[in-house]
KOLNULO-977084 format. One record per residue: x, y, z of N, C-alpha, C, O in turn; residue number from 0. Coordinates in nm, 3 decimals, always signed. Example, Ala and Ser with C-alpha at 12.3 -4.5 7.8 and 13.67 -1.06 7.14 Angstrom:
       n.x       n.y       n.z      ca.x      ca.y      ca.z       c.x       c.y       c.z       o.x       o.y       o.z     k
    +1.319    -0.569    +0.780    +1.230    -0.450    +0.780    +1.320    -0.330    +0.780    +1.424    -0.332    +0.846     0
    +1.285    -0.225    +0.708    +1.367    -0.106    +0.714    +1.290    +0.003    +0.787    +1.341    +0.114    +0.804     1
END
This chain:
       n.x       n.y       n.z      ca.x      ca.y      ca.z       c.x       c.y       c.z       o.x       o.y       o.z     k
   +12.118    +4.749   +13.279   +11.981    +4.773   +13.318   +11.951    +4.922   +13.301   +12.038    +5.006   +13.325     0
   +11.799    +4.964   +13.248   +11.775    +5.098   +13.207   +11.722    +5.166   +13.331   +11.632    +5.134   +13.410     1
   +11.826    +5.295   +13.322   +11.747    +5.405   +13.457   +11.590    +5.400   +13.419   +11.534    +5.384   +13.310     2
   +11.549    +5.417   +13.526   +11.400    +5.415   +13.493   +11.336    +5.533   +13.563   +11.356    +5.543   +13.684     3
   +11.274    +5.607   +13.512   +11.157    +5.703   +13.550   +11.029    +5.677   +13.576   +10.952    +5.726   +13.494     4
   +10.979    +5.614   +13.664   +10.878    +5.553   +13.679   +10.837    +5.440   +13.567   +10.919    +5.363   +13.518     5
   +10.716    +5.442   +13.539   +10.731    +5.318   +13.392   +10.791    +5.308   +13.302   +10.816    +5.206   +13.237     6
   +10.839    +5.470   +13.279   +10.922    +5.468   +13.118   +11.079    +5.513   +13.174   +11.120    +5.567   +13.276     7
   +11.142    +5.459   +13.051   +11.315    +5.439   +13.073   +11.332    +5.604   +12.987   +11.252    +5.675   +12.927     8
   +11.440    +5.613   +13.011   +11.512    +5.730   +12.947   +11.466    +5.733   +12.737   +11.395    +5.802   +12.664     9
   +11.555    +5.618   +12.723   +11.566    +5.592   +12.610   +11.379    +5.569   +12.496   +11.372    +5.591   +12.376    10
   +11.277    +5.529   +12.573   +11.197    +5.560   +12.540   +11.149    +5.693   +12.557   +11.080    +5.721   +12.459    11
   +11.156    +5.803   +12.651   +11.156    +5.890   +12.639   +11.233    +5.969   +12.531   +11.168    +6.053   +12.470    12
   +11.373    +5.951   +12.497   +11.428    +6.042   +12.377   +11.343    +5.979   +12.259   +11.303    +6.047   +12.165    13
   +11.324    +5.867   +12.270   +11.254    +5.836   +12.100   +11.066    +5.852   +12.115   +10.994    +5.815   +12.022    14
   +11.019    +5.899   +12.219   +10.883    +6.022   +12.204   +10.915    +6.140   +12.178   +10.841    +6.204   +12.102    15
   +11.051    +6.209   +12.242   +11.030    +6.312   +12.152   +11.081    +6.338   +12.013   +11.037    +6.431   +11.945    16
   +11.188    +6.245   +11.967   +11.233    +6.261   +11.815   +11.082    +6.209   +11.694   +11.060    +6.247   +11.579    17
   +11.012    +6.124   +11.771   +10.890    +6.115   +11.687   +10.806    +6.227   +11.686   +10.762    +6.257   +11.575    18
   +10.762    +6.317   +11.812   +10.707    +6.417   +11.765   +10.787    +6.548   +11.722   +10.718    +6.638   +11.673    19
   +10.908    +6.568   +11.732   +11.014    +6.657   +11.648   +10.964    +6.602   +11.500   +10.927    +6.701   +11.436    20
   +10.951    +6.496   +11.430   +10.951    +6.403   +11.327   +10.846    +6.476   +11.277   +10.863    +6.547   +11.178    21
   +10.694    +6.464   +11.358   +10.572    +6.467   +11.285   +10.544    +6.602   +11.291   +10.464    +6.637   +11.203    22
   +10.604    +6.739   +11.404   +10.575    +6.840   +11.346   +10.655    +6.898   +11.230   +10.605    +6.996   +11.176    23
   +10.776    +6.850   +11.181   +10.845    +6.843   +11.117   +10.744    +6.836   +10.941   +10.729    +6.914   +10.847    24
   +10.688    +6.667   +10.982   +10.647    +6.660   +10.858   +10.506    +6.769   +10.832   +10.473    +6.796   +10.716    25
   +10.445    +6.816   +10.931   +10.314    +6.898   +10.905   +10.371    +6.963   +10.865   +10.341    +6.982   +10.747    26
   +10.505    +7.058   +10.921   +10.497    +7.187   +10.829   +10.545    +7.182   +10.697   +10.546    +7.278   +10.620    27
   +10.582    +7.078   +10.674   +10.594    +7.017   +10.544   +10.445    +7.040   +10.474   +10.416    +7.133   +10.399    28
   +10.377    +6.955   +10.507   +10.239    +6.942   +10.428   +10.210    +7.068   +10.415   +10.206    +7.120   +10.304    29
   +10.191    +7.122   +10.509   +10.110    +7.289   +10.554   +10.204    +7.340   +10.423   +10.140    +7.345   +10.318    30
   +10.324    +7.373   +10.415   +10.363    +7.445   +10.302   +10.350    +7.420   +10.180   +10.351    +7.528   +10.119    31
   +10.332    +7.282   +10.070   +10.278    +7.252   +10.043   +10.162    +7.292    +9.972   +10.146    +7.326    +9.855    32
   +10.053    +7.276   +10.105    +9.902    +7.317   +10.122    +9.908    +7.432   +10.070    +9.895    +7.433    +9.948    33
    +9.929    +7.561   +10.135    +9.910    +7.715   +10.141    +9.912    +7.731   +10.021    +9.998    +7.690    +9.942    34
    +9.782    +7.816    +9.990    +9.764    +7.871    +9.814    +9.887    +8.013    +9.846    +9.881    +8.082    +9.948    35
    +9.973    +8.031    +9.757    +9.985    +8.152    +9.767    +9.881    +8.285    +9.756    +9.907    +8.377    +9.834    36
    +9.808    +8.298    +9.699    +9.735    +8.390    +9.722    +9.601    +8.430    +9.840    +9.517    +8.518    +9.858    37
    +9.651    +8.292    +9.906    +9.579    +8.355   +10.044    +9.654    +8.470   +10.101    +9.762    +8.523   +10.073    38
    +9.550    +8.495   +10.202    +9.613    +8.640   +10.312    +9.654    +8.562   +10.461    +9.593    +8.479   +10.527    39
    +9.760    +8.616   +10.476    +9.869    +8.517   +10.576    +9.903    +8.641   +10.659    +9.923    +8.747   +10.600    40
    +9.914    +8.630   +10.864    +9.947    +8.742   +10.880   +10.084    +8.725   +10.890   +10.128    +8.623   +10.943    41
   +10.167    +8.822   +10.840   +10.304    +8.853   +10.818   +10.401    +8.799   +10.946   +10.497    +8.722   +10.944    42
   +10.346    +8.861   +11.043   +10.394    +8.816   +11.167   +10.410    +8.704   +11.199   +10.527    +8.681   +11.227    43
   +10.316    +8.587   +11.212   +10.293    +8.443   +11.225   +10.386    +8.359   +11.139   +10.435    +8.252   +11.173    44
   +10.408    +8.436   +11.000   +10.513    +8.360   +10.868   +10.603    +8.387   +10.914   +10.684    +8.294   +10.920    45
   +10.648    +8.526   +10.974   +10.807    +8.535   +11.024   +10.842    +8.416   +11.137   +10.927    +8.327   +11.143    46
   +10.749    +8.452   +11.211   +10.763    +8.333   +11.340   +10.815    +8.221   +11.307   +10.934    +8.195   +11.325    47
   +10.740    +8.151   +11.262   +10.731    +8.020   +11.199   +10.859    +7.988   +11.124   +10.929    +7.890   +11.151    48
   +10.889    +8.089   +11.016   +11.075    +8.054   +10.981   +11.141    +8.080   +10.989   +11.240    +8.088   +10.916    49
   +11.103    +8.123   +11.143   +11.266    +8.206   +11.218   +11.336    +8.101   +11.239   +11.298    +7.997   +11.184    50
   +11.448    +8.099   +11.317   +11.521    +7.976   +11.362   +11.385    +7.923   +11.504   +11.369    +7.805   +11.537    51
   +11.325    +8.011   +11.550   +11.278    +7.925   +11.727   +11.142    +7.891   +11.637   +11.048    +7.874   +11.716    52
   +11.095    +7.873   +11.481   +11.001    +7.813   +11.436   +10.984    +7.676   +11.436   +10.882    +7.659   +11.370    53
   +11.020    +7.584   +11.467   +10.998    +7.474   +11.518   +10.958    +7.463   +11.672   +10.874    +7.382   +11.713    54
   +11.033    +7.560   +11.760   +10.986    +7.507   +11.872   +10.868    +7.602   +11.905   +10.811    +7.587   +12.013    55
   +10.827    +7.697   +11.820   +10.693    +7.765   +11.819   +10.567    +7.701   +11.788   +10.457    +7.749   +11.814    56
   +10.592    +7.572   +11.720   +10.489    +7.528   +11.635   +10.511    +7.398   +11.783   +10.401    +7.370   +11.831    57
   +10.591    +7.348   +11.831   +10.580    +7.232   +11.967   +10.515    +7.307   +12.083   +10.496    +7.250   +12.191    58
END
């Protein structure tokens, strides 16, 4: 029988967050993609973003 946290069990909880790990995953996919290079990007925000804590910057 599943521990339960009020309505939702554990196990539905880990698989809400691997789906949204998943889908910001795939945006920054698209987003890179997307981006013309010759837009103006601020430098700072690009570092952010592919540092290693750029995933959990963008959650």
């Amino acid at each position: 029988m599943p521990v339960l946290l009020g309505p939702f069990s554990w196990s539905m909880m880990g698989l809400t967050a691997l789906v949204a790990v998943v889908v910001v995953v795939i945006q920054m996919g698209i987003s890179g993609l997307l981006v013309s290079p010759t837009e103006t990007q601020n430098d700072e925000i690009m570092a952010l973003i592919h540092s290693p804590l750029g995933l959990l910057t963008l959650v």
